[in-house]
Each structure stands twice: as C-alpha cells, then as structure tokens.
C-alpha positions in Angstrom: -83.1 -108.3 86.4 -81.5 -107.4 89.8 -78.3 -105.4 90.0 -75.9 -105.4 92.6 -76.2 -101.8 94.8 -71.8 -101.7 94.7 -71.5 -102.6 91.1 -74.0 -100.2 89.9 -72.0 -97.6 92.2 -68.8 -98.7 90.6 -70.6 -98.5 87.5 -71.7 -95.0 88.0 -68.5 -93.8 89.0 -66.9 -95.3 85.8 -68.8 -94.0 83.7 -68.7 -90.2 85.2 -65.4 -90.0 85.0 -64.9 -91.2 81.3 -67.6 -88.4 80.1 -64.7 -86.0 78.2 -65.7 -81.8 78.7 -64.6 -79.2 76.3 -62.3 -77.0 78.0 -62.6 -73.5 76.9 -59.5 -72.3 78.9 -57.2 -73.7 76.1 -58.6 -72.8 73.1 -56.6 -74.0 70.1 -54.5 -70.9 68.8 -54.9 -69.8 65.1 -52.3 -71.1 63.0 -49.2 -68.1 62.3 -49.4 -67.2 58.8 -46.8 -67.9 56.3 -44.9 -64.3 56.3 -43.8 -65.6 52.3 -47.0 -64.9 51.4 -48.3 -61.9 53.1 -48.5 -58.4 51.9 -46.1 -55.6 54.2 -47.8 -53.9 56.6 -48.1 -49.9 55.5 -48.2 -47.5 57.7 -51.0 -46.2 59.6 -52.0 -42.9 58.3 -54.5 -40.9 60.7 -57.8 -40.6 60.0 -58.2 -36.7 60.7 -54.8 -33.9 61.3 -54.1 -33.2 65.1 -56.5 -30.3 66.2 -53.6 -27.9 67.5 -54.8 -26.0 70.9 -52.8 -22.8 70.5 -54.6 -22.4 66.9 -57.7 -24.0 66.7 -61.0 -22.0 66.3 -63.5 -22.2 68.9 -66.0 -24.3 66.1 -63.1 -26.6 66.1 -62.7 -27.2 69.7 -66.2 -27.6 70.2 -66.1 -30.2 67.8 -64.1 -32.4 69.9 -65.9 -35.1 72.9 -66.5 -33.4 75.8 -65.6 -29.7 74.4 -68.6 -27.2 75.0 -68.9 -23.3 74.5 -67.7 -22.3 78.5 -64.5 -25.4 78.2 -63.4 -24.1 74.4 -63.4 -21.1 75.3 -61.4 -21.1 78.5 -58.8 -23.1 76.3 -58.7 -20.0 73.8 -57.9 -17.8 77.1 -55.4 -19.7 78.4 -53.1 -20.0 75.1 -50.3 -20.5 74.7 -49.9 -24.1 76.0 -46.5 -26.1 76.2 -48.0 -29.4 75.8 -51.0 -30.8 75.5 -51.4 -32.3 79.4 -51.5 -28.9 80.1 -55.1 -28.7 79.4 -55.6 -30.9 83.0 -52.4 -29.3 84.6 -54.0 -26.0 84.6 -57.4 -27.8 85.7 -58.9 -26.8 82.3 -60.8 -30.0 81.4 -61.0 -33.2 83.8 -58.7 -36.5 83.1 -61.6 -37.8 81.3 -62.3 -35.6 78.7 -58.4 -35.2 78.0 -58.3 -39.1 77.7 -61.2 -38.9 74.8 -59.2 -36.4 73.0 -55.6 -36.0 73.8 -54.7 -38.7 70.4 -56.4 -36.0 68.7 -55.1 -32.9 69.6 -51.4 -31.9 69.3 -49.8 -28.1 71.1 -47.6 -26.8 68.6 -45.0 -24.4 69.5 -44.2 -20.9 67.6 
C-alpha cells in the first residue's frame, strides 16, 4: 500500500487539529447553593482575647511570635501606648513581627 506524500500531510494536519485538550484556565465553577436551605452564618468568635500591651505581663508577651525577653521587655518600658502600630512607630519591634501579631494584640486606653 502506497500513500500519497500530500494526502498523508493533509491527513496529519486533520487529524492534529481535531485532537480536543482540556483547558484548565476555565475550570467549571461550583454550583451556588440554594440559600433556602442553608444554615445562617454565626458570627466569628475569636479563638483567644486580644493580649492588651499597656497590661500584659512579660510571660504573656513572650508568648506571642517573635516576642523574646530583650523585645517584651522594652514594650513594658515604653507603656503607655495609644495604639497598637505604635509598637513599630517607636521602632520597638520590626514590620514583620507586628504583622504576625497585631490581630492579636489590642492597646487599651485608661
């Protein structure tokens, strides 16, 4: 059997471009549920209180990410604080550390 060197190109070419690819840009979205039948939403209650920085022990502060003996206890020296950004405003603790803890600590005023 001899095949003709165009119509197997054609062939070829036919046949490539039928050949169907999942396409993982559109993804088929999850259906919405049915809001008739879902529960309400509660509230989210935090998992631990807000560690307050004008009264928190030095144990406590230590306790947070990123809190040691030398940084806990220059936040005990520096009370009272305003807010809580204060911590990095007065060059206290870096950016960093405050972002791993500022959801967790509150500055409460007297």
């Amino acid at each position: 059997m001899k095949f003709d060197r165009k119509a197997l190109i054609a062939f070829s070419l036919w046949a490539a471009a039928s050949i169907v690819t999942p396409s993982f840009a559109q993804a088929p979205q999850p259906a919405a549920p049915d809001k008739s039948t879902t529960a309400p939403k509660r509230a989210a209650t935090p998992s631990a209180p807000l560690l307050d920085i004008n009264s928190a022990s030095e144990d406590e502060l230590r306790a947070l990410k990123g809190i040691g003996d030398k940084r806990a206890a220059d936040i005990i020296k520096n009370r009272p604080y305003k807010g809580k950004d204060e911590l990095v405003q007065k060059k206290i603790i870096p950016a960093a550390v405050y972002a791993g803890i500022k959801d967790k600590i509150i500055a409460k005023q007297n």
